[in-house]
Structure formats: C-alpha cells, structure tokens
FILUM-439079 format. One line per 4 residues: number of its first residue (from 0); their letters; for each residue x, y, z of C-alpha. Coordinates in steps of 0.001 Angstrom, whole numbers, padded with zeros to 6 digits. Example, Ala and Ser with C-alpha at 12.3 -4.5 7.8 and 13.67 -1.06 7.14 Angstrom:
FILUM-439079
0 = as = 012300:-004500:007800; 013670:-001060:007140
***
This chain:
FILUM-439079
0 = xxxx = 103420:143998:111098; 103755:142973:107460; 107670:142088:107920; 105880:139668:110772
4 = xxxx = 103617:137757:108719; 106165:137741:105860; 108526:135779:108385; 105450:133023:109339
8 = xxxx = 104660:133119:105413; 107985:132315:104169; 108551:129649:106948; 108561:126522:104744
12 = xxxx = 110562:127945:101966; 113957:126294:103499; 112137:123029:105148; 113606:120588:102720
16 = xxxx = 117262:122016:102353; 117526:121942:106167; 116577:118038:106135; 118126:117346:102633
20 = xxxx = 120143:114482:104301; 117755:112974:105866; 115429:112455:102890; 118315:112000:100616
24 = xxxx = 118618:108349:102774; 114649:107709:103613; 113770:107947:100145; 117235:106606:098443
28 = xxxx = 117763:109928:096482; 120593:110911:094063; 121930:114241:094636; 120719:115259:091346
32 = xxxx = 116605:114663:092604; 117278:116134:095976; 118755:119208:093972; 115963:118988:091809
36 = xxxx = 113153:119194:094703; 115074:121993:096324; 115282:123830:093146; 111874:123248:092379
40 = xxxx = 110566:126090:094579; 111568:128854:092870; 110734:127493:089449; 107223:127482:090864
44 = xxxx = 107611:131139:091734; 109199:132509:088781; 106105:130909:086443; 104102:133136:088519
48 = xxxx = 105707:135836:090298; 104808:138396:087347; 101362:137721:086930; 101373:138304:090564
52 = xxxx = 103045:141357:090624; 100623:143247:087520; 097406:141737:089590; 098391:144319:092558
56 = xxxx = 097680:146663:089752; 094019:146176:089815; 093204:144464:092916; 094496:145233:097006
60 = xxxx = 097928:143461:097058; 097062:142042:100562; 094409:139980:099166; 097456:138692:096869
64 = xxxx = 099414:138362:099638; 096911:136513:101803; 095860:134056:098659; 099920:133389:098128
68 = xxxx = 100491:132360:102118; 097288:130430:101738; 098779:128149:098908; 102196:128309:100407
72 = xxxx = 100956:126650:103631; 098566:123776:102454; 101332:122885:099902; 103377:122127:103094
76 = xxxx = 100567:120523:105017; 099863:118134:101876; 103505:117890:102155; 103773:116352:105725
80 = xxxx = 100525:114428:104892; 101085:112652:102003; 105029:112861:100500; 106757:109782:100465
84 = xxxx = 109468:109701:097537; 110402:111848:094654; 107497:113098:092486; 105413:113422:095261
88 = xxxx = 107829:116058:097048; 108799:117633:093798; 105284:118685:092995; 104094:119346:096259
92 = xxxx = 107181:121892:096551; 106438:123409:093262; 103120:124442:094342; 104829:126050:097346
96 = xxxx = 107008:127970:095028; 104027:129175:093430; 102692:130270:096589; 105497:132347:097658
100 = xxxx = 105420:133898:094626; 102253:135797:095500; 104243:136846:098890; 107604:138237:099093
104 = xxxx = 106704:141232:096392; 103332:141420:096697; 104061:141966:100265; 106331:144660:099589
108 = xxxx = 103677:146154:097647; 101127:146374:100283; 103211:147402:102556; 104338:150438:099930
112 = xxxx = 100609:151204:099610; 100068:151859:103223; 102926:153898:103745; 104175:157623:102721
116 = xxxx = 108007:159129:102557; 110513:158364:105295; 108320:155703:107108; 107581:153908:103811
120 = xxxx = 111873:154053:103388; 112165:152573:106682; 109724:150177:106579; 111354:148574:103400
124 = xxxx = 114285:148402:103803; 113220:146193:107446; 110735:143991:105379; 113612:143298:102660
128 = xxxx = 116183:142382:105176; 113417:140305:107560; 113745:137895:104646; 117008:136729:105708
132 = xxxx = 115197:136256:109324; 112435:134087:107909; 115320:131976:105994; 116833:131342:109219
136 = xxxx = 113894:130730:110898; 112941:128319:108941; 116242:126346:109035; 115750:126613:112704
140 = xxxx = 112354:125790:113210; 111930:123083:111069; 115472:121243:112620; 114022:121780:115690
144 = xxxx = 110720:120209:115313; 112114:117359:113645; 114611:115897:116121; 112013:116038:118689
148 = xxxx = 108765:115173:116332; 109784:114058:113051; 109768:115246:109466; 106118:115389:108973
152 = xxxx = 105271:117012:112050; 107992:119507:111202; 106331:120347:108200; 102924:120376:109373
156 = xxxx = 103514:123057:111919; 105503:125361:109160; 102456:124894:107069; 100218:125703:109154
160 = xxxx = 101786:128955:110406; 102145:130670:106437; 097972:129518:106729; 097885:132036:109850
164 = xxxx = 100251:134731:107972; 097188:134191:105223; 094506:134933:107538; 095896:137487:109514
168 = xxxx = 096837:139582:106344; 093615:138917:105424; 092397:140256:108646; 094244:142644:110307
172 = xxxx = 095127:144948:106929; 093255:147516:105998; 092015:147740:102806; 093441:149967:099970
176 = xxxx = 092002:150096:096463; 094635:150506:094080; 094338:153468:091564; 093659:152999:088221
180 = xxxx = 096754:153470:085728; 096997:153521:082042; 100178:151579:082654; 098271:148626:084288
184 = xxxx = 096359:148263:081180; 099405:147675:078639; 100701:144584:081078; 104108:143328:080919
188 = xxxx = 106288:144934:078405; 109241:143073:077852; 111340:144440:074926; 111677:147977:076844
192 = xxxx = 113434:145945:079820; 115422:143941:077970; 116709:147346:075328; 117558:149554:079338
196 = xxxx = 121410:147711:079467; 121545:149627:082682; 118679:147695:083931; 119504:144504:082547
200 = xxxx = 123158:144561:084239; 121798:144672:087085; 118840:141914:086532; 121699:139298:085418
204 = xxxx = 123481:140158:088483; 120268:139480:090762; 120073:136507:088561; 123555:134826:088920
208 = xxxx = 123237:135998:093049; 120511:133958:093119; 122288:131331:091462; 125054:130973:094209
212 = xxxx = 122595:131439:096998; 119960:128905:096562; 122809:126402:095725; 124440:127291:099598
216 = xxxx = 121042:127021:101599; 120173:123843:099614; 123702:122153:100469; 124852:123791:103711
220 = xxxx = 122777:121064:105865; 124250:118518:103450; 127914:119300:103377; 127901:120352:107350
224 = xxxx = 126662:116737:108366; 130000:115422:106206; 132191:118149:107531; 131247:116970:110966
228 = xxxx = 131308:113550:110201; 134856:113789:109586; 135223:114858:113509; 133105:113315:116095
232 = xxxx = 134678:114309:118821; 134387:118207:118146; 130048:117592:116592; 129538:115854:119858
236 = xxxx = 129715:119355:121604; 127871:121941:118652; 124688:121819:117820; 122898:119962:114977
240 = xxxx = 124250:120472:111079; 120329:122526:110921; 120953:124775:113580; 124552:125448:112455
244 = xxxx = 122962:126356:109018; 120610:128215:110557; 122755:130474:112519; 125069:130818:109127
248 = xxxx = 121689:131999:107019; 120933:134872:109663; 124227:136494:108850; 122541:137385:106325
252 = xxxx = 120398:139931:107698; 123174:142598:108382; 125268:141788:105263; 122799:142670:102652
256 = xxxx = 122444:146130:104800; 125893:146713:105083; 126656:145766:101581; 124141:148779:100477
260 = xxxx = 125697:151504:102419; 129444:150199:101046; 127720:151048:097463; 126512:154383:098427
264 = xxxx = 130069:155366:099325; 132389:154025:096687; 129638:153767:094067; 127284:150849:093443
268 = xxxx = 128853:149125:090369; 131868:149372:091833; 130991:147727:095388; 128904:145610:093757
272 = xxxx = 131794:144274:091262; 134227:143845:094110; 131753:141532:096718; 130608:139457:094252
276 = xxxx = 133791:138478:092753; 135349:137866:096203; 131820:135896:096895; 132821:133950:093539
280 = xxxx = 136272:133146:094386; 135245:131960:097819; 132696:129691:096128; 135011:127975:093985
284 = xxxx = 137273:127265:097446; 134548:126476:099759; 133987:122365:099266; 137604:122154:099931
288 = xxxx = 137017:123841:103000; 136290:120274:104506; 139791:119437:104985; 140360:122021:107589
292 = xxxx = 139334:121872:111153; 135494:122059:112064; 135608:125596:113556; 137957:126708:110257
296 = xxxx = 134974:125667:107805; 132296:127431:110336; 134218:130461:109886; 134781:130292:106250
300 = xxxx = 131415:129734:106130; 129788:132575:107850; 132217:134711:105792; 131270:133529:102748
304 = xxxx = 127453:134153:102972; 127953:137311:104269; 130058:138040:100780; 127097:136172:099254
308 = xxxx = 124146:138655:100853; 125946:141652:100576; 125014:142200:097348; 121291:141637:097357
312 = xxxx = 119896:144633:098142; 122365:146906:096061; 121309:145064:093140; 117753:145436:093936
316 = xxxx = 117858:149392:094700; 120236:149475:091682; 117939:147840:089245; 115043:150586:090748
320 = xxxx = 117084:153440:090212; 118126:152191:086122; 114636:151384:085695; 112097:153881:083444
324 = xxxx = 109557:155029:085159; 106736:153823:082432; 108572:150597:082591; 108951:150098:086385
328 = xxxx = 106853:147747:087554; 107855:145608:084090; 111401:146245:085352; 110530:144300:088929
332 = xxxx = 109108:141678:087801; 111271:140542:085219; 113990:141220:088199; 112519:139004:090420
336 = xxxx = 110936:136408:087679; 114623:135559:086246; 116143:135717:089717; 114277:133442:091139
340 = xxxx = 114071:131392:087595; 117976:131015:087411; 117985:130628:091600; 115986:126763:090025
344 = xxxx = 119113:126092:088665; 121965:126041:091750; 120835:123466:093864; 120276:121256:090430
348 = xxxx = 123429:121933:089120; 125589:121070:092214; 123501:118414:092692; 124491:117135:089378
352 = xxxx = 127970:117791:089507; 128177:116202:092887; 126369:113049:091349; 129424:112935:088954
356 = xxxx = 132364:113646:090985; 131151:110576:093621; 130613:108003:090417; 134426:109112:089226
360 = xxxx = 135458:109103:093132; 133125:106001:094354; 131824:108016:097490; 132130:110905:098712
364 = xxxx = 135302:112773:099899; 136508:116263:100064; 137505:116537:096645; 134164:115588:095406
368 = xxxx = 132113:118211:097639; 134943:120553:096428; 133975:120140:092830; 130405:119966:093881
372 = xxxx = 130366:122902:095437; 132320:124982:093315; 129570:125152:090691; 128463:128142:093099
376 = xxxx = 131431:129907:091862; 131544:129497:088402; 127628:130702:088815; 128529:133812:090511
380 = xxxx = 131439:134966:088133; 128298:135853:085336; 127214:138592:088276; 130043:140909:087902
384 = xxxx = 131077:140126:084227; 127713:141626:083316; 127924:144675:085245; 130892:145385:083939
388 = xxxx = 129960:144774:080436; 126443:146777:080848; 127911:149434:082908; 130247:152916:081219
392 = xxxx = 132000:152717:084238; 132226:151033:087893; 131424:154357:089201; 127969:154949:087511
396 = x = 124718:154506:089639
***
C-alpha cells in the first residue's frame, strides 16, 4: 500500500520537465531559468530531507510522510492557481521540493517499521523501484491532462492526488511509536560520515547519479520536441514528446533492479564502475544523437537511461552496507541530502550551457543540444572516479 501512495505522492515531482517547452515559450524563458525551476525541486528537498529523516526518530514516520504529501500537493495546487512567470514557479516548486522531502525516505521508513525479515526485504526493494513508476507517471499524467485541459488543470489534478496520498497515509496506517534511542538524541553527526571513505565513495557516486539524471528528465521533453521537429512526417504517427519521455523514464524500473543483481555477481564496485562510465560516455554522445533518424535517438535513448538507473540502487544498498551502525541513519541522510543537493545542479547546468552554445550558434541546432547535453557526461565521470579512488579494490563490497 505504501509503494501506492508513494506513486500519487510523488506525482508532481516531473510536472514541469514534462511541459518545459511549453512554458519555456508562454513565459519567454531562457534555458538557464527553466533549468533553474526544474532544479529547484530538489534544492528544496535537500534543505530538508535530514531534518526529516532524524524526526522519524521521535515521532511515527507516517505522520512525516502524510505532512510531506500534504505540502507537496498544495505547492502544486498554488501552482496551477496562481504561477504565471519565473519567480512565481521557482518558489512555488521549491516548496514542492520541500515537500517531497518528507516522502520518499520517510516513506521507506514507515514502511521498515511495519515490517519484519523477508517481507520487510521484499517490500523495499518494490517501494524503491515504484519510484521510477511514479516518475513515469507523472510524465504521463501530467502530458495527458494538458493536451486535453491545459497546464493548470494538469497541475491541479497532480496536486490534488499527493493531498489524497496525505490523507490516506494519514488514515489507513496504523500507528507505530518509534522506540526511544540514545542515538536519536546525539542528531546528525557529520564528521563520522565524512572520515568512513567507504561510505563516502559511495555518497559521491549517488551524488554525481543524481547529477546526470535530473539533467535527462528535465531535458528529455525539451530535446524530443526538437528531435521530432526535425521530422514531421515520422512525429505525425508517435505519440507526444511527454508520452515518449514517459515511456523512456519507466525503463527505469527494471534497470535499477537488474543493475543490483549484476553487482552481487561480479562485485558492487566493480559493476558499479563499469555502468556508470558507459552511462558517462553515452551522455557526452547523446545531444548529437539528433542527427540520426527519429527511431535511432528513441533507441539510444531508452538505452541510455537504463545505463543511467542501473546504478541507483547498488549505490544505495552499497552505501548501507559501508555505513557504521552508530552512524547509520547519519549515513542516509547525508546520502540522500547531497544527492538530491547536487541532482539541483543538472538541469541548471545544461540549461546554462545550452544558453551559451545557442548565443555562439544563433539558435538552436544539433551541435548546440550536443554540447548542452553533454554536461550530463562530464557530471557522471565524478561517479566512478570516486569509487575508484575511495575503494582498495573494484572487488570490495
């Protein structure tokens, strides 16, 4: 049930990246500000997502939960109510940054809290990958809604279902009282995390995977809609630049799945090392992509995030196993606080990069979404030149 209402709740975290172009030309945006708005979300999340985190120490997580979808969804009402150019959607998509910062691990808390040995395993590892599902769901929906409503309607309807996930949590989860640790009373301890180099190599490889993979659901829309611009005759038959992006996000699902049970078999460092440099590499090609046939640039495409997922939850599991055990919950949220903090940072920096390549191009072209673009790449490459500097070998856990 909780991988359910994590779905609703996360709903409006890809509204604006699936419509970039469109409010890139209603509100006469630079690439820079629409990078900025989409990159906004998740620097609302990391300035909260640890205080989140320690307050499931003393209090039921659902309540955290419930509070975060509650904030999450009248950000995006206000959103479709009252945004009508730059500040106004940057701030009102901060806020639902900070919202989903009080959902995605807190959720995974309550969820650990109601659940003992192999069924707590199972459960997840489904509510880890359902993330991927509420990323293309939200791509999807929000396309969806609108081409046949509009924007604001769009929005409104996204909103409003993370207020249900809020309420339902709220409702329909039992309660649990957390037990009282001497660890919950020291707070966040940062100079432990940041001495475990095991840890850490793993935490700057979370870090520069988030990097790449905000950047590609920000732009995807974006650079689809100029890919298909280039050939009308072959968009007039395939669905909307959204819905393609949507059905590219969902490959994520099974990647980040697969990419764990590659690392259990050759060792983690060492699987780990090997998908995110090809992910890297494929970054640094994939604006160019635009020159090749529509179908050629799907493909790459859905290759390319699935290099781009596969790593997720091996990083996660891999920072878990490094961490102390005093340290843990310390470990997780400085994991998911500089994540998400450096995930701010990909859809800015292409944005800005873009921004320059059109002013030395005047306009876009394929060479300027290629240099665009390949920001994602350079990104990525700090992923597996940390593990291999923080790691004695490619084989260690």
């Amino acid at each position: 049930m909780l991988a359910a209402l994590e779905v609703l709740a996360i709903l409006p975290i890809a509204s604006f990246p699936a419509l970039m172009p469109d409010f890139i030309a209603a509100w006469d945006l630079s690439n820079s500000e629409a990078g900025w708005i989409a990159g906004v979300y998740y620097l609302g999340y990391m300035l909260v997502v640890t205080h989140a985190m320690m307050l499931t120490d003393r209090f039921d997580a659902k309540l955290i939960f419930a509070g975060g979808a509650l904030v999450t969804g009248l950000s995006t009402v206000g959103f479709a109510l009252f945004a009508d150019g730059f500040w106004s959607g940057f701030f009102l998509r901060a806020i639902g940054g900070v919202g989903q910062a009080a959902i995605y691990m807190p959720g995974l808390r309550a969820l650990t809290d109601r659940l003992q040995g192999g069924e707590q395993s199972r459960a997840v590892t489904f509510y880890t990958a359902s993330y991927s599902i509420a990323v293309a769901a939200s791509f999807t929906v929000t396309g969806l809604l609108a081409e046949s409503f509009g924007w604001r309607w769009s929005f409104a309807v996204v909103g409003g279902l993370s207020l249900v996930a809020g309420l339902l949590a709220w409702w329909l989860l039992a309660p649990h009282v957390p037990p009282v640790k001497d660890t919950a009373a020291r707070g966040f301890a940062l100079r432990p995390v940041l001495r475990n180099r095991d840890a850490m190599g793993y935490i700057i490889g979370y870090a520069a995977h988030g990097f790449e993979l905000t950047a590609m659901r920000a732009w995807i829309t974006a650079f689809l809609v100029f890919v298909l611009a280039r050939d009308p005759s072959v968009s007039a038959v395939l669905p909307s630049a959204t819905v393609l992006a949507a059905l590219v996000t969902l490959i994520g699902l099974p990647a980040s799945l697969l990419g764990n049970e590659l690392a259990l078999k050759v060792g983690r460092r060492r699987a780990l090392v090997g998908i995110m440099t090809i992910s890297a590499v494929m970054g640094l090609a994939f604006g160019f992509t635009a020159w090749l046939p529509v179908w050629a640039v799907l493909l790459f495409s859905a290759v390319y995030f699935v290099f781009i997922c596969g790593d997720s939850g091996s990083l996660t599991s891999g920072m878990m196993a490094a961490a102390e055990p005093e340290h843990r919950a310390s470990t997780m949220a400085l994991h998911s606080a500089l994540g998400f903090g450096v995930s701010v940072l990909g859809p800015l920096f292409v944005g800005f990069a873009l921004d320059a390549a059109q002013y030395m191009a005047g306009g876009q072209s394929v060479v300027t979404w290629g240099i665009g673009l390949a920001v994602m790449g350079i990104g990525a490459l700090i992923g597996p030149l940390a593990l291999v500097r923080t790691g004695k070998n490619l084989q260690s856990r």
